[in-house]
C-alpha positions as CSV (number, residue, x, y, z in Angstrom):
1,X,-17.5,-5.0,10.9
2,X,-21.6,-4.3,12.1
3,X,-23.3,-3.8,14.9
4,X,-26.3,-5.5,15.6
5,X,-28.4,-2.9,14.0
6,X,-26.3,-2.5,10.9
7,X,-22.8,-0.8,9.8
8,X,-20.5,0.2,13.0
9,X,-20.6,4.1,13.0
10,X,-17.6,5.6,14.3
11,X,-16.4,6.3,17.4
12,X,-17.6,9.4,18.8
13,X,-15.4,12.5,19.4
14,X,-15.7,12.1,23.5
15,X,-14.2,9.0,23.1
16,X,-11.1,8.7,24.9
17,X,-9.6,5.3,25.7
18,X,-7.0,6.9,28.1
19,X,-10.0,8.6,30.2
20,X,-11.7,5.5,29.9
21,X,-9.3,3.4,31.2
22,X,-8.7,5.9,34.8
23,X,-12.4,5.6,34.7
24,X,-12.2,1.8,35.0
25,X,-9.0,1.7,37.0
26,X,-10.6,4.3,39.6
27,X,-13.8,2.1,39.8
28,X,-11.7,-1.3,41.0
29,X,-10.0,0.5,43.2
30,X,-13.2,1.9,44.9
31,X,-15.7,-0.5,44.9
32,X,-13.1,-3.2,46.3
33,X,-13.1,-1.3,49.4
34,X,-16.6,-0.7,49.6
35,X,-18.2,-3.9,48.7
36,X,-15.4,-6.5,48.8
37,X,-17.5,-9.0,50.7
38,X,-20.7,-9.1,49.2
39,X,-18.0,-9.1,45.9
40,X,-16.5,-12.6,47.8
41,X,-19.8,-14.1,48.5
42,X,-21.6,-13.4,45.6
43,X,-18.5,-15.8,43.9
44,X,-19.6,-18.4,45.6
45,X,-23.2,-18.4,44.6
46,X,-22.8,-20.5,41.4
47,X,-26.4,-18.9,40.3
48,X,-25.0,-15.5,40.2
49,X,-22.0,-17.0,38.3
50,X,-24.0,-18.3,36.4
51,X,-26.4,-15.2,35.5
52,X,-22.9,-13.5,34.7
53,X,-21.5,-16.0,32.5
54,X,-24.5,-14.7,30.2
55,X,-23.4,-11.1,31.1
56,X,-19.6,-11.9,30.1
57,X,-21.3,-13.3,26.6
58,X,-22.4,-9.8,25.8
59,X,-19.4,-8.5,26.4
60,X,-20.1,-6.4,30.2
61,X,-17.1,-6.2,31.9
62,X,-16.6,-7.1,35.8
63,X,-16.3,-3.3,36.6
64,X,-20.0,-2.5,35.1
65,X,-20.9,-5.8,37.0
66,X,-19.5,-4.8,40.3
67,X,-21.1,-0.8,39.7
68,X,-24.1,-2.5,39.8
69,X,-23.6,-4.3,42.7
70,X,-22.8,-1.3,44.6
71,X,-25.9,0.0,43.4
72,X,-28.3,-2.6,44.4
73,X,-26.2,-2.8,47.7
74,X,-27.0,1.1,48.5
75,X,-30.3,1.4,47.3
76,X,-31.0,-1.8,49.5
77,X,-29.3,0.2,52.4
78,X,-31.3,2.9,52.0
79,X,-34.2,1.6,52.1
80,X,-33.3,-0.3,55.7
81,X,-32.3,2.5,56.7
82,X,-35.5,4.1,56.1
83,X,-34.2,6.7,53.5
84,X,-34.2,6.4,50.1
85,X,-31.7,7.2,47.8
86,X,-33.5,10.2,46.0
87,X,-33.8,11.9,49.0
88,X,-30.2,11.9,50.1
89,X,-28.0,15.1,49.8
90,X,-24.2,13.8,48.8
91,X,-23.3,14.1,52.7
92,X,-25.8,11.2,53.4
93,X,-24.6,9.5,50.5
94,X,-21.4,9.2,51.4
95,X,-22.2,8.2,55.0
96,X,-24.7,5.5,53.4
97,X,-20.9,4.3,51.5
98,X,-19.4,4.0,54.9
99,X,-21.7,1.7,56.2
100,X,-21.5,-0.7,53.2
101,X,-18.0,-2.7,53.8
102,X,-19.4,-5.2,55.7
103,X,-22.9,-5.6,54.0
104,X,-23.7,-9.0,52.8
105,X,-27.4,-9.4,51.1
106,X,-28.0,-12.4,49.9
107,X,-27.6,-14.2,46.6
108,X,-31.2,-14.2,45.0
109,X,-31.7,-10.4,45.7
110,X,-28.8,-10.1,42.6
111,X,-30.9,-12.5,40.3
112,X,-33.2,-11.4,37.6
113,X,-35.1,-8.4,36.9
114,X,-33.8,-5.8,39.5
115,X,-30.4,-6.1,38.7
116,X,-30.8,-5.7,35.1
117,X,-32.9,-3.0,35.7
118,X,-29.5,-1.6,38.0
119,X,-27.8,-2.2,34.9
120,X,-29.8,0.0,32.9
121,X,-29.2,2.8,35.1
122,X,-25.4,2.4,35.1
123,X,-25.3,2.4,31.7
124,X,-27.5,5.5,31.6
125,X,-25.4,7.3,34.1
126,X,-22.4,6.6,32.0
127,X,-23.5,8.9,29.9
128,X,-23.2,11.8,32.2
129,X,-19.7,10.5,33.0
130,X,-19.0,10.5,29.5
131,X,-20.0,14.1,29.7
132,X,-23.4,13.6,27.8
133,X,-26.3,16.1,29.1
134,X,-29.4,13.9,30.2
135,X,-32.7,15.0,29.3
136,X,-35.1,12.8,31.0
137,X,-34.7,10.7,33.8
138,X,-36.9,7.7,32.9
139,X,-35.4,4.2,31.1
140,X,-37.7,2.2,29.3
141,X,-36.4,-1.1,27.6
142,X,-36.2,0.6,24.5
143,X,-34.3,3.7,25.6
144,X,-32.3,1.1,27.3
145,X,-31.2,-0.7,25.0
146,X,-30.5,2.5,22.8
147,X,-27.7,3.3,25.4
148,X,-26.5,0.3,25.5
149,X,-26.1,0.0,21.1
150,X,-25.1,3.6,21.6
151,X,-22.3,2.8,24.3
152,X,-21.2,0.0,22.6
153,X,-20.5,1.0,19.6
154,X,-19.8,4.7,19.5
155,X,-18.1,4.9,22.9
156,X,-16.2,1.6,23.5
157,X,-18.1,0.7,26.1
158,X,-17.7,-3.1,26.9
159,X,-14.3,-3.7,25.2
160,X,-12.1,-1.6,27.4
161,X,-11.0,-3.5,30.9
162,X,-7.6,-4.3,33.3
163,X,-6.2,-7.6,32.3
164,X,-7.9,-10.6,34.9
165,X,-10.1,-13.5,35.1
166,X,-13.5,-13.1,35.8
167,X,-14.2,-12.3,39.0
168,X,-17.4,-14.3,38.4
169,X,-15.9,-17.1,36.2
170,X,-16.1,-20.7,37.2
171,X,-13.6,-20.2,39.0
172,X,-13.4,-17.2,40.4
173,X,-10.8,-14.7,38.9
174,X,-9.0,-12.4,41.3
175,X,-9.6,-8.5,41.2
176,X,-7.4,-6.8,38.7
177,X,-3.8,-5.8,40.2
178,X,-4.0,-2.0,40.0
């Protein structure tokens, strides 16, 4: 088996799949309750469907789809709100998650550039999850897609997921039954 840069290396030693697995669980079960219909609209947009058929191609999973959903959703919250993410203490932040249930933003803000750019920073915050220490704080396209190789094939990344359709699939899957 090889990666796209070469021989698979092994799986590294803070692999876990059962830890994994909570992980993913834990993030259906939150993000449906925080951003279930911008989730709903956004599988109606065949566009977005469509940009995610290309996502499910390289393997992301709906749950690293709908983390950065919520992302784009809060930092676009933040900002009309009038205060951006960075400055918030975890208080605010959790308010800011309160007042996102009913948020729906509109299908072309989730197309292209900024949301890739979202999933850049998922990926890169995985790492702390993962219980990696983060030395900078900048993502360029090559550090980037470093995580991602890095994620994918050291840490299981994008094969581990609860059993469902694609929430973005033509036609819509269901969320998974947790």
């Amino acid at each position: 088996m090889t990666s796209s840069t070469g021989p698979i290396p092994p799986t590294h030693r803070k692999y876990n799949e059962h830890t994994s697995i909570e992980f993913i669980k834990n993030r259906y079960i939150n993000l449906r309750k925080k951003i279930d219909k911008q989730v709903e609209f956004l599988q109606h947009a065949e566009s977005f469907c469509d940009q995610c058929d290309s996502y499910y191609k390289k393997g992301y999973k709906d749950w690293l789809l709908l983390s950065t959903i919520h992302n784009c959703v809060m930092n676009w919250k933040a900002i009309e709100i009038g205060r951006p993410l960075y400055m918030m203490d975890d208080r605010e932040v959790k308010e800011l998650v309160n007042l996102l249930q009913d948020v729906v933003y509109p299908t072309n803000l989730f197309l292209g550039d900024e949301f890739e750019g979202h999933i850049n920073a998922f990926n890169f915050t995985c790492l702390r999850t993962y219980g990696f220490e983060l030395r900078q704080s900048t993502i360029t396209p090559k550090i980037a897609d470093s995580i991602e190789r890095f994620l994918r094939d050291r840490m299981n990344h994008f094969k581990l997921d609860i059993p469902h359709d694609p929430l973005f699939g033509k036609p819509p899957g269901e969320w998974p039954k947790i």
